[in-house]
C-alpha positions in Angstrom: -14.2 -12.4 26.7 -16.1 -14.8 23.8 -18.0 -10.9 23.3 -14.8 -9.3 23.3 -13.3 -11.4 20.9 -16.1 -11.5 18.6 -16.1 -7.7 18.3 -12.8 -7.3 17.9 -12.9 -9.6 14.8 -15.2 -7.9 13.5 -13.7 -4.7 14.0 -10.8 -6.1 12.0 -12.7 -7.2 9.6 -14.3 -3.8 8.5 -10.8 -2.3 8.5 -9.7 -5.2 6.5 -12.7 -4.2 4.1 -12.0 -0.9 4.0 -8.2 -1.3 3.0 -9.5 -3.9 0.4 -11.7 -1.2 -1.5 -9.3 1.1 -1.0 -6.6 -0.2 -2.8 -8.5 -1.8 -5.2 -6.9 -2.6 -8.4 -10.3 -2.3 -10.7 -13.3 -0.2 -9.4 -16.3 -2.6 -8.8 -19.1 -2.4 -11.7 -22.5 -2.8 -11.0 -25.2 -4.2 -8.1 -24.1 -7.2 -6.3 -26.3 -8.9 -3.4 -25.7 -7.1 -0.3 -23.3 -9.7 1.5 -21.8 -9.7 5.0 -18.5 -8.5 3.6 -20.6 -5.4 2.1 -22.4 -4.5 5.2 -19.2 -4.1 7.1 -18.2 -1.8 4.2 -21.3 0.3 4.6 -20.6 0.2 8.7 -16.9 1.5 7.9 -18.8 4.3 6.0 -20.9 5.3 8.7 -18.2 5.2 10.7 -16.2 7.4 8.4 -19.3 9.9 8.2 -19.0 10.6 11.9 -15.4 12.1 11.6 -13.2 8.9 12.0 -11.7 9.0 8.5 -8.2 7.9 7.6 -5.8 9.7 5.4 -5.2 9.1 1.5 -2.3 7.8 1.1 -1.3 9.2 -2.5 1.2 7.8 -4.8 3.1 11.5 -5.3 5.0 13.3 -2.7 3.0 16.0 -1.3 5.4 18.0 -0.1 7.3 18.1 -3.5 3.9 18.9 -5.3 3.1 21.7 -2.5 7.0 23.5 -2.8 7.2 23.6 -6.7 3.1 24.9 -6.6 4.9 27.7 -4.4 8.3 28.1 -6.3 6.7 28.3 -9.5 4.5 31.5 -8.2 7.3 33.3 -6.5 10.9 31.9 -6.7 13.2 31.7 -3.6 15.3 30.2 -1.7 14.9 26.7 -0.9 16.9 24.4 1.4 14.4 21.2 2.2 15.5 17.4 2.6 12.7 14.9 3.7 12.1 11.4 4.1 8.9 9.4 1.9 8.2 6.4 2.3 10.3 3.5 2.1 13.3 5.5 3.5 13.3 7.5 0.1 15.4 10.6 0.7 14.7 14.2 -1.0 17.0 17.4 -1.6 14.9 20.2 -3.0 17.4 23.0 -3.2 18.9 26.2 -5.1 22.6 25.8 -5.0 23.2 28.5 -7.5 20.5 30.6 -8.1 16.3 31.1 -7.2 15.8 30.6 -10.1 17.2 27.2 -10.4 15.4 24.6 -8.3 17.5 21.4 -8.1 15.6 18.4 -7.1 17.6 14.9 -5.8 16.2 11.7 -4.4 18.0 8.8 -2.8 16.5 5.2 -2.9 17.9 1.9 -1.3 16.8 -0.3 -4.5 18.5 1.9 -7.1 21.0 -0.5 -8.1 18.1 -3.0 -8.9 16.1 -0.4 -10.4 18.8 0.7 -12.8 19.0 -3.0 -13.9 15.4 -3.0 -15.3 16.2 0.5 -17.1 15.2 3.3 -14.4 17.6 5.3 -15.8 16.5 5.5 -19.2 12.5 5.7 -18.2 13.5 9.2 -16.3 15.2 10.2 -19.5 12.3 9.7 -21.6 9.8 11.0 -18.8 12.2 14.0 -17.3 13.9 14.6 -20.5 15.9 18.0 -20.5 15.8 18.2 -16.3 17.6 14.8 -15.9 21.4 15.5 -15.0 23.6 12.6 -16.1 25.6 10.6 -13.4 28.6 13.4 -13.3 26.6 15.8 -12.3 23.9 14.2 -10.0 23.9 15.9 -6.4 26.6 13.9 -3.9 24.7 11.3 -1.6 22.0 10.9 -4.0 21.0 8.7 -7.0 18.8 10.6 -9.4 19.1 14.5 -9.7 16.4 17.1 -11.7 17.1 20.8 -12.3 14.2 23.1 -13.4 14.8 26.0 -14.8 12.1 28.8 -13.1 13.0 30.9 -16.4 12.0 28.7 -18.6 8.4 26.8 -17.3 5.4 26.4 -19.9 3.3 29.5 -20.4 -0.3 27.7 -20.1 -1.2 26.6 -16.4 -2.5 23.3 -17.8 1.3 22.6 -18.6 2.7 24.0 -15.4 0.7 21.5 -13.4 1.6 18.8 -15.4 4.8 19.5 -14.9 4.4 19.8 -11.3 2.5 16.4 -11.0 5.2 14.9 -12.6 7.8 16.1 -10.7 6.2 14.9 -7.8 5.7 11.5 -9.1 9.8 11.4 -9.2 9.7 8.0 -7.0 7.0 6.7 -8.4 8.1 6.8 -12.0 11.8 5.2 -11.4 10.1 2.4 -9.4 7.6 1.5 -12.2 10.4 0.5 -14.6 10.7 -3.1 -13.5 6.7 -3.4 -13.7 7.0 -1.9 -17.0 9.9 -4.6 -18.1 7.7 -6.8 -16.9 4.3 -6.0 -18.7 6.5 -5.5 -22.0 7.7 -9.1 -21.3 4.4 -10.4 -21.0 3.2 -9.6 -24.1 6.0 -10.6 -25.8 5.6 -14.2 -24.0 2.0 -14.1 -25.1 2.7 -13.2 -28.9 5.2 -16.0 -29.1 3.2 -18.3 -27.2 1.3 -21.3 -29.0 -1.1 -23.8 -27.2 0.2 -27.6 -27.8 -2.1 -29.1 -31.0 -3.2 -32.6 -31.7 -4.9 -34.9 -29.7 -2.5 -36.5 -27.4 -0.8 -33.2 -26.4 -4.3 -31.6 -25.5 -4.8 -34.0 -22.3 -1.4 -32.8 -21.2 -0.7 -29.1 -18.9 1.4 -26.8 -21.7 4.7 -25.5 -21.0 4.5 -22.5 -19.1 6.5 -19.5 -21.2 8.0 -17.4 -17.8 10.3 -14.5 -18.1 13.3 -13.5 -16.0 12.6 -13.0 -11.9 12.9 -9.0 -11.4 13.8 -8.5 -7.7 13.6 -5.1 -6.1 14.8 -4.7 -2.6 12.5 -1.7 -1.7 13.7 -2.1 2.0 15.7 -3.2 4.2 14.7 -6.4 4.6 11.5 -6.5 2.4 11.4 -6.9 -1.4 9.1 -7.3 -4.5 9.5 -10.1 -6.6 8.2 -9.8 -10.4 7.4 -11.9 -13.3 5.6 -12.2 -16.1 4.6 -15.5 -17.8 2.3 -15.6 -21.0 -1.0 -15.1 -19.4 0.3 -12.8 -16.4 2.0 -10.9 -14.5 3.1 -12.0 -10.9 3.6 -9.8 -8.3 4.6 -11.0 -4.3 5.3 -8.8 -1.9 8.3 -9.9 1.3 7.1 -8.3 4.5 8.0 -8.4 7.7 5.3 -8.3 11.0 7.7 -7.4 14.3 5.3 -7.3 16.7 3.0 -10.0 17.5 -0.1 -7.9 17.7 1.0 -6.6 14.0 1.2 -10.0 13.1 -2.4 -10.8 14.1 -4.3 -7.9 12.5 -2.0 -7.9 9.6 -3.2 -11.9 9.2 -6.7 -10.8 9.3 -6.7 -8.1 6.6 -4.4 -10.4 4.3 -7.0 -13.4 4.8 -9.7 -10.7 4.0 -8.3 -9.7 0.3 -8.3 -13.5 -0.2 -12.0 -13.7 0.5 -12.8 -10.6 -0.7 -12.6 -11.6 -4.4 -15.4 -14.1 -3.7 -17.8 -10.9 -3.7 -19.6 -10.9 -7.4 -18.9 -7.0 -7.5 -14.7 -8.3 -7.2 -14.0 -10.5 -10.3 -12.7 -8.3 -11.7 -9.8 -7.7 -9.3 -6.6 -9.5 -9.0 -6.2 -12.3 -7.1 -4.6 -12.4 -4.0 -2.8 -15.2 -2.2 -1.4 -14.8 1.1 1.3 -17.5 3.0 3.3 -17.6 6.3 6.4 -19.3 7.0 7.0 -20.7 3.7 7.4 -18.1 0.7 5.4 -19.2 -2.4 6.9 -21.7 -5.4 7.4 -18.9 -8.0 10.4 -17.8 -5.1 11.1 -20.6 -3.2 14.6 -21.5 -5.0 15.8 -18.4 -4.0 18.4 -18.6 -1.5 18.8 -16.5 1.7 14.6 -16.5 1.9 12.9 -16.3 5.5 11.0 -18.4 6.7 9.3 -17.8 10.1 6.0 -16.2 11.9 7.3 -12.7 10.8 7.3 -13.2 8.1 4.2 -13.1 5.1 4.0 -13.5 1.5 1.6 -11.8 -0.7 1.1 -12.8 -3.9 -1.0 -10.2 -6.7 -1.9 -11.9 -10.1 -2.3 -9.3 -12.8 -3.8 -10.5 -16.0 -3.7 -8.5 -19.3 -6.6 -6.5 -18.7 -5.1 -4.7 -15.7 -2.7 -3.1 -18.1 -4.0 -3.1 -21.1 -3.5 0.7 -22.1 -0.9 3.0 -20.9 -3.0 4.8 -18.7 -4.4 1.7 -17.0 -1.2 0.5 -16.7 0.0 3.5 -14.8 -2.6 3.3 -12.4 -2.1 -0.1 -11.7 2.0 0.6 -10.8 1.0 3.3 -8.9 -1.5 1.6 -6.6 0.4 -1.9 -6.3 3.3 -0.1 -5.2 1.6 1.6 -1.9 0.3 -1.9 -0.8 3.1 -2.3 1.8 2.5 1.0 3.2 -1.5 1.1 3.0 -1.4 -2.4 4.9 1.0 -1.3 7.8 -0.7 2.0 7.9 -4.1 0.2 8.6 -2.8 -2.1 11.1 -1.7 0.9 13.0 -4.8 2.6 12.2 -6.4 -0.6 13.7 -4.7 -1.0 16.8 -4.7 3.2 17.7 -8.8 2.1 16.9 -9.0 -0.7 19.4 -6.9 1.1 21.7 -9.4 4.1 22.1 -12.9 2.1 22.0 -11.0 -0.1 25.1 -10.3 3.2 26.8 -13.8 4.2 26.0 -15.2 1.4 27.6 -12.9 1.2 30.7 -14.1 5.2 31.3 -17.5 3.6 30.8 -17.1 1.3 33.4 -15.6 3.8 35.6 -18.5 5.8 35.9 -21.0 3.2 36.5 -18.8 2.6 39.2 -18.9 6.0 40.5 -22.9 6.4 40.3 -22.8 3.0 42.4 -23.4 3.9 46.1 -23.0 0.3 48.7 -25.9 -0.3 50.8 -25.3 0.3 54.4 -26.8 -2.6 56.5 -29.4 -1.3 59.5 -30.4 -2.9 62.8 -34.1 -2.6 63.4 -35.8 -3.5 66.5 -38.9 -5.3 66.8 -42.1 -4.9 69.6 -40.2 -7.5 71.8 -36.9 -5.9 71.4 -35.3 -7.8 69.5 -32.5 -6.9 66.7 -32.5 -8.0 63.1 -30.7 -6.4 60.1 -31.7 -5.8 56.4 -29.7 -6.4 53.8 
């Protein structure tokens, strides 16, 4: 059983790893020591050579991106509504025509979002396919029509265009992070470090902007703000099984340590609590508090947004970290299942090639019986 155990932590701990430089924030840059933490990643890549690779998870919708690739070669018909994550609903439809492709999307936080200015982002980003609230699809929070007629001539253009459509939930969930990184520099411009001698011993005044909350789920949240010097991002999840609970413990406790590798300082740090939810949150009322419950804690600093494009990259990976780490743990235990199903079938057929020894009697010269064992 110690054997046992010992594996299976370790098991978890190259998964943990592996999610870790997976959805890192900044790519590593250059040679580090070879550490224990970096030979389980080259053992999750050996493993991943032999065929047991786990999906991408990417921050567009697939399906969207794959249906306008086709409409936009041959228009037709169209009559599709899916699910993303998060519980996000699509509507890709023609209502009136093949040539007019109407796309809708319903999200739980859009309340929250259109606090923060969601709705004016999609203007600016989808300007002249976003229908105003009058005529957005019934059921639905945000509605696009494209014209077929009228796409850009180059293809350069028309895959733009397509990437962008299918970064629809994407883009309306990055406007609070946007708020937020606007704030920040704001905070920092206006900010001024304490002068003269006796003020220098003491800790300044901390500049903090408003607390952006974004109920992404049903009972899950994000929780943003930015102060002069960064931009805090915790993450509310909930663990219902007691099995996710353990692994997802073990992959959290692994980004903690992870940034302890020389080739990670450059990435955010990570905090991780249980029961209690961190102090930037903790006056909140109606907060759980519990073994189900985890906090995770991200601590951009300016230089994880300090262009546009950087920026975007950071939204878009920060906001899959929910996903990525449940996706793992299932990933995980589907894993541990198999190599315990492997080895039970291992055991089996040693048991099978095992044939008992039949005891004999065997007489001696003066007749008398013994038996060999």
């Amino acid at each position: 059983m110690r054997l046992f155990g010992q594996r299976f932590r370790r098991e978890l701990a190259i998964f943990g790893m592996s999610l870790i430089r997976s959805f890192a924030l900044i790519q590593p840059s250059g040679r580090a020591a070879k550490s224990p933490s970096t030979r389980l990643i080259q053992a999750s890549d050996k493993r991943e050579e032999k065929g047991s690779k786990m999906i991408l998870l990417e921050s567009h919708s697939v399906i969207i991106n794959d249906v306008l690739t086709d409409r936009f070669e041959k228009p037709s018909r169209a009559d599709i509504q899916f699910v993303d994550y998060d519980n996000v609903r699509f509507h890709l439809s023609t209502p009136s025509s093949k040539t007019q492709l109407l796309l809708s999307m319903s999200i739980q936080c859009w309340p929250d979002l259109v606090k923060y200015g969601a709705r004016d982002h999609l203007q600016h980003e989808y300007a002249g396919y976003l229908l105003d609230e009058a005529n957005t699809e019934p059921e639905y929070n945000v509605s696009l029509l494209i014209d077929l007629d009228k796409l850009p001539e180059s293809p350069e253009a028309k895959l733009d265009l397509i990437s962008s459509l299918a970064h629809l939930k994407s883009t309306a969930m990055s406007s609070p992070f946007i708020s937020a990184f606007n704030e920040q520099s704001s905070l920092q411009a206006s900010y001024k470090e304490p002068a003269g001698a006796q003020l220098a011993d003491q800790a300044p005044a901390e500049a903090k902007g408003d607390l952006k909350i974004v109920k992404y789920r049903e009972e899950e949240a994000i929780y943003i703000q930015a102060s002069h010097d960064r931009v805090t991002v915790i993450f509310s999840t909930v663990f219902k099984e007691e099995t996710d609970r353990v692994y997802g413990r073990v992959f959290l406790q692994e980004f903690v340590d992870a940034r302890r590798l020389q080739s990670l300082q450059n990435a955010p740090q990570v905090r991780y609590s249980n029961r209690e939810p961190p102090l930037e949150i903790r006056h909140l009322p109606g907060l759980k508090n519990g073994e189900d419950w985890g906090y995770v804690t991200f601590v951009l600093s300016p230089r994880h947004f300090a262009n546009p494009a950087q920026a975007l990259a950071t939204i878009n990976r920060i906001q899959l970290f929910r996903d990525y780490l449940h996706y793992h743990i299932k990933c995980s235990k589907a894993y541990m299942h198999s190599r315990m199903r492997y080895r039970v079938a291992e055991f089996l057929k040693v048991l099978n090639r095992a044939k008992p020894e039949v005891a004999s009697e065997k007489k001696t010269a003066s007749g008398r019986t013994f038996r060999t064992r």
